[in-house]
C-alpha positions, 0 to 999 in steps of 0.5 A, spaced: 320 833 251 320 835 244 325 831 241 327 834 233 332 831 228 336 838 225 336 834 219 329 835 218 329 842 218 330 847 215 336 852 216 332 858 219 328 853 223 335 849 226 337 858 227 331 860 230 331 854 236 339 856 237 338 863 238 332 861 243 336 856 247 343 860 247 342 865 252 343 871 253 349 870 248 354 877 249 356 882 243 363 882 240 362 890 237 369 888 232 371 893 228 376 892 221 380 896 216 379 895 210 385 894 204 382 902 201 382 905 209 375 904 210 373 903 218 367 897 218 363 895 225 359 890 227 355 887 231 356 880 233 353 875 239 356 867 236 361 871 241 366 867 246 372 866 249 378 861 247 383 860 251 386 864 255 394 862 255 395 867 251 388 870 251 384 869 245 377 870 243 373 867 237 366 870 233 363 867 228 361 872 222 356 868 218 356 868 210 351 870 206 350 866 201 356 864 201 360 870 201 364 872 206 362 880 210 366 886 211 369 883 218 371 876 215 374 879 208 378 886 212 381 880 218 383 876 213 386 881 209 390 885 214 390 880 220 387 884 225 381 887 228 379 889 234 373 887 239 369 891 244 364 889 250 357 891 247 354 895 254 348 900 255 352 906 254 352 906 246 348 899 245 344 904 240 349 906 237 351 898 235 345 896 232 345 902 226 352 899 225 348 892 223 345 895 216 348 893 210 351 897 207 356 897 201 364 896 203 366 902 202 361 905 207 363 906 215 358 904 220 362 908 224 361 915 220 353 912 220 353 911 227 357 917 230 361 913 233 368 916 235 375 912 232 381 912 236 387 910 235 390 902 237 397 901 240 399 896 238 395 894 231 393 900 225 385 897 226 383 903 230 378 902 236 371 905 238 373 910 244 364 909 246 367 901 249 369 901 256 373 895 253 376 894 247 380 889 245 386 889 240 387 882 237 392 879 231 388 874 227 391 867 229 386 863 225 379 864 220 376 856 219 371 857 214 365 852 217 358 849 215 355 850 208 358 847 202 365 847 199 363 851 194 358 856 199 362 855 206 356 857 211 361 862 216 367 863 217 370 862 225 374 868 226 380 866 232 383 873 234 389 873 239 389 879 243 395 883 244 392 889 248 386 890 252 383 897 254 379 898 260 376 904 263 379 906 270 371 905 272 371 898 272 377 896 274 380 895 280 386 889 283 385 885 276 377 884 275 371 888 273 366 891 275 360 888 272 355 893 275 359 898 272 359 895 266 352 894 264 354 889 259 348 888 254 346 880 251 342 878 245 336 874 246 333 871 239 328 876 235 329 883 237 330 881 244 335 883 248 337 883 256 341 887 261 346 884 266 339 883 271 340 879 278 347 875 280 348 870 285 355 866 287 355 858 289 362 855 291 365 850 285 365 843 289 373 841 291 
């Protein structure tokens, strides 16, 4: 074994083994509103699920040199946001939304994506997803960096209504074959849902 001290290295070199050894890691396609009425999109894989009573999910939206992203400062801002499951359908579609754009600008617009209309929050959803999820900000904990130039901002979304297409659903569970679900790797990789197998929990 390769036994490596973080403190040593670099924060690129300290990413690079994470990304390699997190995987496959899912993607939270998070729609936002910005407090001008601009609709952002972006991708993100440092992506799970909290709790599940009441449902929550958490995305950790990195900073860049201390700065906060459209998606922190909009779920900030207007305490909503809403989160898609990536899958293969419009995986392409998602990475155009991963260019850096000026906030004023739509991913959405750029990508040809189509905005509808969420229920119970004014942060419109991606009508491409086959589930997207409305979520009211529960928490934003800022992380890492410094106290001056925070690294990330953890983002803890409680989710108030869940949409998913008829085709996946059936007596409570989804279907992931149907799904199609797409995972990040490191680089420029990415994988597919690929072989599955079942093993009973110990009593």
């Amino acid at each position: 074994m390769i036994s490596i001290d973080p403190s040593s290295q670099s924060e690129r070199e300290n990413y690079k083994l994470l990304i390699g050894s997190i995987i496959p890691r899912p993607i939270a396609f998070v729609t936002s509103l910005s407090s001008e009425g601009v609709l952002n999109a972006a991708p993100y894989s440092y992506f799970t699920i909290v709790t599940a009573n009441p449902p929550m999910v958490a995305i950790s939206v990195q900073r860049k040199q201390g700065v906060r992203k459209d998606t922190s400062r909009n779920a900030i801002d207007t305490g909503a946001f809403v989160v898609h499951i990536s899958d293969e359908s419009y995986i392409d579609q998602i990475n155009q939304t991963a260019a850096a754009l000026a906030p004023d600008e739509s991913e959405v617009a750029l990508a040809g994506l189509t905005p509808v209309a969420s229920d119970k929050i004014a942060v419109p959803g991606i009508a491409e997803a086959s589930i997207r999820m409305e979520c009211v900000l529960e928490q934003a904990i800022m992380l890492g960096g410094t106290d001056d130039a925070p690294a990330a901002d953890l983002l803890i979304g409680r989710v108030v209504q869940f949409h998913i297409a008829e085709s996946l659903y059936e007596n409570g569970h989804i279907d992931p074959n149907a799904l199609k679900p797409v995972s990040r790797l490191a680089g420029n990789s990415y994988a597919k849902l690929g072989e599955q197998f079942a093993m009973d929990r110990p009593v």
